[in-house]
Structures are given as C-alpha cells and as structure tokens.
N, C-alpha and C positions, 0 to 999 in steps of 0.2 A: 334202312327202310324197315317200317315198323311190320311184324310178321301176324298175322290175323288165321287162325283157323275157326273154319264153322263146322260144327258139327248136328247133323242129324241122325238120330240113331232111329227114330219110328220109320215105321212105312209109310209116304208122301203119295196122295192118293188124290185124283182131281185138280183143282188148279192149283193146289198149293207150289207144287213144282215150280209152276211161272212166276210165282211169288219169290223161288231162291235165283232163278237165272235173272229176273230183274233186280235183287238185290248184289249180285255178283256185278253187272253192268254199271250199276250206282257206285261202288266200292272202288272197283278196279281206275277209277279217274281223278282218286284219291290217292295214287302213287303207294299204295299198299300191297305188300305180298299178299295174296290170300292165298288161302287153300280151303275143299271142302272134304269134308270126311261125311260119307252117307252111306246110309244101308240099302239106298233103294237104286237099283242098277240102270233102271233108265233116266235116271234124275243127273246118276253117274255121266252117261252118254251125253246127254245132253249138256250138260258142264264141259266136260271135252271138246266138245262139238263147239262150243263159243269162246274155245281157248283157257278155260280155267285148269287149275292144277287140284285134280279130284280125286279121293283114291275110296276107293270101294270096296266095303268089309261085309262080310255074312250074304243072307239070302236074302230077298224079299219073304216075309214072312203077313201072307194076305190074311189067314184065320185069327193073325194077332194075340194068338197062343202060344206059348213056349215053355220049355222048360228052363228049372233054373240053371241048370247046368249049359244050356245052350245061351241064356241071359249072361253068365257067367263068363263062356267064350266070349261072345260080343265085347263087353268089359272090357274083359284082359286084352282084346284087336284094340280098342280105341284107348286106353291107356298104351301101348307100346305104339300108336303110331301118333302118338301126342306125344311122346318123351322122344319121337325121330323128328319130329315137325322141329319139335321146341318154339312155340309160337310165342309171341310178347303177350297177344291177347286169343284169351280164348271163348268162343259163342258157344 
C-alpha cells in the first residue's frame, strides 16, 4: 500500500480546514495510507474524529510571528516525524 503523508505547517483558519477533511475523504477510497502532519490542533481533532491518522506538532501560532528559533523547532518536529512515517509520497 502506497504510504501518503500531507503536511500543513501554517495555521488553517476559516474553511480551509473542510478543505483538508474533504480531501482526507477523497483519498482514503483510493486504498492509500494517509497520514496528516499539522500544526493546527483543532484541524488535528477533527482528523481524528473522521478516523485519519494525524499527528500534531507545535502551537497554533494566531499572531503569525515567530522567531527563528521556534521556526527552527518546528523543522526539526516535521523532519523527524517524516523520517518515522517514511512515506512513499510526500504533500
């Protein structure tokens, strides 16, 4: 089975959300592993909640400011949970 991770790293704000849990719905009747990797926590929930396999790094970050060091973290979360997924493809 071919292994798919999607990744969002911004903060998902307004409907874009129903935009990922409908593309999760489209996907998964494609006999595909997916997985998603997001930063946004109730995007996370939501995923769970519809049965996806989702895992959730950092805060929500609303002011959309950061420092680089905290950029920096982030990074290194989704580089080490993309070398654990080891997905075939990656979004």
């Amino acid at each position: 089975m071919l292994r798919v991770l999607l990744i969002s790293h911004g903060s998902i704000f307004g409907g874009a959300e129903k935009n990922f849990i409908k593309l999760f719905e489209l996907l998964k009747e494609e006999n595909l592993d997916i997985s998603f990797l997001v930063r946004n926590e109730m995007l996370h929930k939501k995923l769970l909640e519809k049965g996806a396999k989702s895992y959730y790094f950092g805060m929500n970050n609303i002011n959309r400011f950061e420092t680089f060091s905290q950029y920096k973290k982030n990074v290194e979360a989704i580089k080490h949970k993309v070398n654990e997924i080891n997905p075939d493809i990656l979004v």
